[in-house]
N, C-alpha and C positions, 0 to 999 in steps of 0.2 A: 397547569401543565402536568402530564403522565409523571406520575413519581417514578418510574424507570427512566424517564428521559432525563427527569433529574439527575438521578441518582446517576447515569452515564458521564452527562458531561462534569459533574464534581470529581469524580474516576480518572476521566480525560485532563481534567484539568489537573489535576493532583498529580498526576503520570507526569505527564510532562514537566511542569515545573521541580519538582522530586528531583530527576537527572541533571536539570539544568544546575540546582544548589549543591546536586553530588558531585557533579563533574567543579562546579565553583568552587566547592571547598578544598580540593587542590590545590590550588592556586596560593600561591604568597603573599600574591595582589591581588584581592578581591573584587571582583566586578557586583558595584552595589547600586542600588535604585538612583541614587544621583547617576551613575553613570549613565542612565536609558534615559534621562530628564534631562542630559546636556544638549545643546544645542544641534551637533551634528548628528548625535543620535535621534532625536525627534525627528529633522529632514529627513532623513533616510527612513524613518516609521512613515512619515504622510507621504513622502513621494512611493513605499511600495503599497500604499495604502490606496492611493489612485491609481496606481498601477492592477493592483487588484479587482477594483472595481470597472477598470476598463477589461477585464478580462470575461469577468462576470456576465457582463454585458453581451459581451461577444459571443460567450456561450448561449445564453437565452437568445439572440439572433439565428447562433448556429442551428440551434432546435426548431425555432418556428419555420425556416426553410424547411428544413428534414420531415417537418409533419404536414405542411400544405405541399409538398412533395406529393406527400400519397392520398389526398384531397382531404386533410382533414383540418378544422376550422379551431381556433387556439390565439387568444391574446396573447399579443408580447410579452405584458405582464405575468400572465399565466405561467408562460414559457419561462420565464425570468425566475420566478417564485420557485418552479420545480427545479431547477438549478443549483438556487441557494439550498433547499432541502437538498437535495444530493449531494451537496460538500457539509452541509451539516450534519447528516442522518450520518456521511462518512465521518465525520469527524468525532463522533460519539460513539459509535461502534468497531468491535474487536473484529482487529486488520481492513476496516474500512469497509465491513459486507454491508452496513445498513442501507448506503445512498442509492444506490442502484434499484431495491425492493420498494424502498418508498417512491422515487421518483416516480416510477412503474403506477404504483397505487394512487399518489398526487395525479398523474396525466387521466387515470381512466377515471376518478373523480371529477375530474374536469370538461366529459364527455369522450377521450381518447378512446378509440377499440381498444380492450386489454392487449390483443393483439400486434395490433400497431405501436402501441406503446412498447410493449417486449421487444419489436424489431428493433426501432430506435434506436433503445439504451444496449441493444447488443451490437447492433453496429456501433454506439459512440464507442462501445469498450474494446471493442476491434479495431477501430478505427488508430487508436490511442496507443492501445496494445504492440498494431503493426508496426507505428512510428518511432515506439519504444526501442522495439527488437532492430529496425534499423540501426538507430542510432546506437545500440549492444552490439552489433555487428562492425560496427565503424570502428565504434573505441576498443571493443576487442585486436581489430588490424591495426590500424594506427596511432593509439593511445597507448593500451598496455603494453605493447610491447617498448615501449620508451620511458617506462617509469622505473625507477631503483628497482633494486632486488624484490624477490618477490617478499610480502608481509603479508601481514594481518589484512589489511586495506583490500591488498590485492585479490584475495583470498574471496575475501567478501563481494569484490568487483565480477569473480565468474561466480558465483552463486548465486548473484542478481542476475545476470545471463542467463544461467539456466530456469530461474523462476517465469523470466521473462517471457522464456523460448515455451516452456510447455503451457504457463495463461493465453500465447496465441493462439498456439494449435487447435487447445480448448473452446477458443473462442470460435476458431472460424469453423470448426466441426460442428457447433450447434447452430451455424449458420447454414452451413452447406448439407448438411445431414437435420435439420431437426425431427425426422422421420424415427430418430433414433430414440427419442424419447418415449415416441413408440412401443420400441424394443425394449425401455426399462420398464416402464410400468406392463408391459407383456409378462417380464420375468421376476415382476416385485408379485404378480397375483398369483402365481403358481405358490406363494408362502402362503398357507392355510388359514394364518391366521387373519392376513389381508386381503383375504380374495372376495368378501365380501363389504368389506369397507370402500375396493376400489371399484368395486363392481356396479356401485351406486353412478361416479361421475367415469367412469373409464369409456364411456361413449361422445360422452361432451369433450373428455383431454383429446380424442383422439378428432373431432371436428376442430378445435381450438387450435390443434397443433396443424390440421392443413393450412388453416388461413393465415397462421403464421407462415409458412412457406410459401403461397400465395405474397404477403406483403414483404418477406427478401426479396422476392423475385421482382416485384414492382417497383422495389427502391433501386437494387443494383442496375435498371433497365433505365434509370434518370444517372447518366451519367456526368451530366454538367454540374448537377446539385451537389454530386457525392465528388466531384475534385475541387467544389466551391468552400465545401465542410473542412476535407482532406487539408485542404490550407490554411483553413482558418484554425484547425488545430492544431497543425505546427505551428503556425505563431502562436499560439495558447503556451503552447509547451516551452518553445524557446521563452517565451515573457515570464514563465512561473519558473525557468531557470534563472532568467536574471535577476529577479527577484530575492535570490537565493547570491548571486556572485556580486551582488551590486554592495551587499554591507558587507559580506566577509572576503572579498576583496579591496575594496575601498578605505578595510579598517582594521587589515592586517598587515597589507601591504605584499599578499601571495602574488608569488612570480608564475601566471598560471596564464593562458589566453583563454578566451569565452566559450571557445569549440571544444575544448580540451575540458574544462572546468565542467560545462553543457554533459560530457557525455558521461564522464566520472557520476557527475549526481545524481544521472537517468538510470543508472544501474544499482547506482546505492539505493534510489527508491524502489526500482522494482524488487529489492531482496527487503527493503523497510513495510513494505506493503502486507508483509505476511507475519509482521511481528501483532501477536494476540494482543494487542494492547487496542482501547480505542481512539482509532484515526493513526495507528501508530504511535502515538505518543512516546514520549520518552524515546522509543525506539530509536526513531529519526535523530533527533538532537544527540544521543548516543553516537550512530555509525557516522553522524558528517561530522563530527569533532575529531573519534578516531581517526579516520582518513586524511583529515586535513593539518592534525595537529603538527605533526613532524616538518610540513613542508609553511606553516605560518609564522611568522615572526615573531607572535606577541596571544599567549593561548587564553588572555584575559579578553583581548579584539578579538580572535576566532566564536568565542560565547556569545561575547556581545552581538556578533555578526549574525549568528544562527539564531538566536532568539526574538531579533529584528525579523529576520524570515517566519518564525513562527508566530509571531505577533501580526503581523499584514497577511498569512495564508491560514495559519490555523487561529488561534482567539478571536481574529476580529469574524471570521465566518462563525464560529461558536456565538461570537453576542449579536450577528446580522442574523443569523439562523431563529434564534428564542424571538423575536415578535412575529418573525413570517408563521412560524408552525405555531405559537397562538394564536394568530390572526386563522389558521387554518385548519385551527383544532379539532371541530365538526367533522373535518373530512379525515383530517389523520386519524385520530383520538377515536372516534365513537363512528366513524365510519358513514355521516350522513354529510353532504351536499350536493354541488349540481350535480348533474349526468349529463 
């Protein structure tokens, strides 16, 4: 395997666990490797563990709809594999940008139009994006306004808001406008020193970039597909919450409901999303400990809860991720298989 790729997830992995023993060594009562080996603790690893993998799944379904949508021909598996790479590529990379560029490169390896494939992965991120902002909008009206005084948490809670709000905008501009792209590389050649570097392909971006607009337009016009997706990602979303409420709830004993709990952590993600760490690391287990600590009974169960989360959402996709992208090397790595 690439020695950067290496050398990432050792990063990733060291990140995260780093916080987990900083935030533990606080503690009076230590939370130690017998505690993850007790019994209720392993239930709760293999039940989010299956949970995960039914998620998984559902995604690589989600996708192969989405791309025989716009008549293009794609095993399950295939669909399924660029999947896992996209939460592992995220999981490896600082603020989570890798998963998106590889899946992109995994599908046109696979014979995808480059094209097609960009549409895809920018509608799932819009897609995702929009559901987020909802659900920021909800818990802004009737969440925050019903939490204690304002804090640190809180604080943190509209700053995931606004992260939230301008990654849509973002998004659905390059969806509705990618004409604009255009417009940059119009204004990147006027720099002297690039005008003949872009000068080379700035004929092909600007064919590459209609037929992108071309296949928005093809997808948004299948509208049973894209409210068939539209669902199946909210359920994605609310599953990868409770995946997150089900141990530190369960094992602290927070006085919290699921809608309430649901939309607090949609917001702490979208402000965790931009921590430079890879996959956020550390980040995350940082800001959901803060948030949660004051209102959890027992801040030795609150760790244990969130490291369960990160053991069934981030590690085990880190060790499912290393044979797929072996087994896929030619095409990641050195750039040669199907078309």
């Amino acid at each position: 395997m690439n020695r950067k790729i290496v050398a990432n997830i050792v990063i990733a992995l060291l990140a995260s666990i780093s916080v987990i023993l900083v935030i533990n060594s606080a503690f009076k009562e230590k939370a130690s490797l017998s505690d993850l080996l007790s019994r209720e603790i392993l239930e709760l690893i293999i039940l989010g563990l299956v949970l995960n993998t039914i998620c998984i799944f559902i995604d690589g379904f989600k996708l192969r709809i989405l791309l025989i949508s716009l008549r293009e021909k794609i095993r399950y598996i295939d669909a399924l594999e660029s999947c896992i790479i996209y939460s592992f590529f995220s999981a490896i990379t600082p603020s989570s940008m890798g998963g998106q560029p590889f899946q992109i490169y995994f599908l046109t390896k696979k014979g995808i139009r480059s094209e097609t494939a960009t549409n895809i992965i920018i509608f799932r991120t819009f897609e995702y994006l929009l559901i987020v902002l909802g659900i920021d909008i909800y818990a802004l009206i009737f969440v925050l306004p019903y939490l204690p005084q304002w804090t640190v948490g809180k604080t943190m809670l509209i700053s995931g808001f606004a992260s939230s709000l301008l990654s849509t905008f973002l998004t659905w501009l390059a969806m509705v406008r990618p004409d604009l792209f255009k417009y940059i590389i119009a204004n990147l050649k006027r720099i002297r020193r690039l005008e003949s570097f872009i000068g080379r392909w700035e004929e092909k971006a600007y064919i590459w970039i209609d037929n992108l607009k071309l296949s928005f337009y093809e997808l948004w016009k299948n509208k049973r597909i894209i409210l068939i997706d539209f669902s199946l990602m909210l359920v994605l979303i609310l599953m990868y919450s409770y995946l997150l409420f089900l141990p530190v709830v369960g094992l602290t004993g927070l006085k919290i409901n699921f809608l309430t709990f649901f939309s607090i952590q949609i917001l702490l993600s979208s402000l965790a999303s931009y921590i430079p760490t890879p996959g956020a690391s550390g980040g995350i287990e940082a800001l959901f400990y803060t948030f949660f600590k004051a209102t959890a009974l027992s801040s030795k169960s609150l760790l244990l809860g969130i490291t369960i989360y990160r053991i069934t959402t981030y590690y085990s996709i880190i060790l499912l991720g290393i044979p797929i992208v072996f087994r896929n090397r030619n095409l990641l790595i050195r750039g040669r298989g199907e078309r």
